[in-house]
C-alpha angles and dihedrals in degrees: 000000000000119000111224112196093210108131128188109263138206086024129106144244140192117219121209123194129177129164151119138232125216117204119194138186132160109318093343134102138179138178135201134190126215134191137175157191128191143151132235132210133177119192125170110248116184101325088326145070136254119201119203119202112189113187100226099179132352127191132191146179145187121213091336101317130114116243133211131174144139087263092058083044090057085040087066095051094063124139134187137170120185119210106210136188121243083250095046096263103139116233106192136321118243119214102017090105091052088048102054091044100056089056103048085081088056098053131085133190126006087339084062085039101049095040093053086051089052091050090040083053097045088239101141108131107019091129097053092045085052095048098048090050098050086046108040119009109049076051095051111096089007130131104184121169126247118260090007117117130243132172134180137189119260138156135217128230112242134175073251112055130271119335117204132223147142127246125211127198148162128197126230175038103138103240123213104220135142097282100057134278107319137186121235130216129209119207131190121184105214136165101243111004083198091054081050102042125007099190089053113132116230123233137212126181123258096207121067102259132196090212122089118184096179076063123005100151132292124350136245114220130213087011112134112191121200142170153102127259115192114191141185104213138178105225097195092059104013092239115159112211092171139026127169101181127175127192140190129189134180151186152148120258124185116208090177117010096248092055129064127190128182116240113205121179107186124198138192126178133177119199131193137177138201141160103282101236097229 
């Protein structure tokens, strides 16, 4: 099965989220709720593509209870537009850097502190460059055979640094849905994929990629990330109509040098994606 990174251009698409995160120290736990609302774009640029995400609506609670605030009002506002390559490599991200300004003045505490380090570092959109990377482009060029395993290297963005890890994933069954016949994938975040499976096949990506996950920045260090991703994809574009992703990540902190707590942040998201009507 080769993977084709050609995706429909000058139409558009609805983009459905919805998740929670669990955070989790010591003997606390919250939860919030997210939902949202974009839409997605692509249109060609040069040989190239430019994609286009406008955040039409975006909705949140805490424990239960529905949040709003002046923050949630400049989420709403978000624009990005992604600059692609014609094989799937990103090239840069335009308007990371004007969200996250216009809601440094919102934030209080660590969340104002951390966001104006990340400003100060130049390190606005490093989420978005590292997801693009483990979705598209380590699938772009390449023919991979069904139920068999691959795994590559990657790296999360923290407060922190990087934080390594493998991932670990098979494609198919082919699915029958309303948008065609799709292949799913199936993803597992793990410490080491050869520790896993030693029979896993490494993968390195066809297209020239920005992202390096042998050395992406600074590292974190004592962060574990876990989790699981499913997707309906449509080999012959690398359009993803569905994505359930959990992830787990977690770390020491030491609030006095003698104490150490576990810090866990949890999060599950749910993406969907249909022809936009207009």
């Amino acid at each position: 099965m080769t993977f084709t990174f050609a995706p429909p251009v000058d139409r558009g698409y609805e983009l459905r989220a919805y998740g929670t995160g669990t955070i989790k120290w010591g003997g606390n736990r919250e939860v919030v709720e997210a939902g949202l609302l974009a839409r997605r774009t692509f249109t060609r640029a040069g040989v190239g593509y430019r994609l286009a995400e406008v955040t039409r609506d975006v909705a949140l609670a805490m424990d239960g209870e529905r949040l709003e605030s002046k923050l949630l009002d400049q989420l709403k506002r978000n624009r990005l537009t992604y600059v692609i390559g014609a094989d799937g490599a990103f090239q840069r991200l335009e308007g990371a850097r004007e969200n996250l300004e216009r809601m440094v003045p919102l934030l209080e505490g660590e969340s104002k502190k951390s966001a104006e380090k990340r400003l100060a570092e130049g390190r606005f959109g490093d989420a978005e460059r590292a997801d693009w990377y483990a979705t598209y482009e380590i699938l772009a060029g390449q023919t991979l055979e069904l139920d068999r395993d691959y795994w590559f290297h990657h790296a999360h963005p923290t407060d922190d640094g990087w934080a390594p890890h493998d991932v670990l994933f098979r494609v198919g069954p082919w699915d029958e849905t309303p948008n065609g016949r799709l292949l799913r994938q199936r993803v597992a975040y793990v410490r080491s994929a050869l520790l896993e499976i030693p029979g896993a096949v490494e993968l390195t990506p066809r297209v020239r990629s920005r992202f390096d996950p042998a050395a992406p920045g600074p590292r974190a260090s004592g962060y574990q990330i876990t989790g699981n991703v499913s997707r309906l994809i449509d080999p012959a574009t690398l359009t993803i109509w569905r994505e359930q992703l959990y992830r787990r990540e977690a770390h020491e902190i030491r609030p006095v040098e003698e104490v150490g707590i576990t810090f866990v942040v949890e999060a599950r998201l749910d993406f969907t994606l249909t022809p936009a009507a207009d």
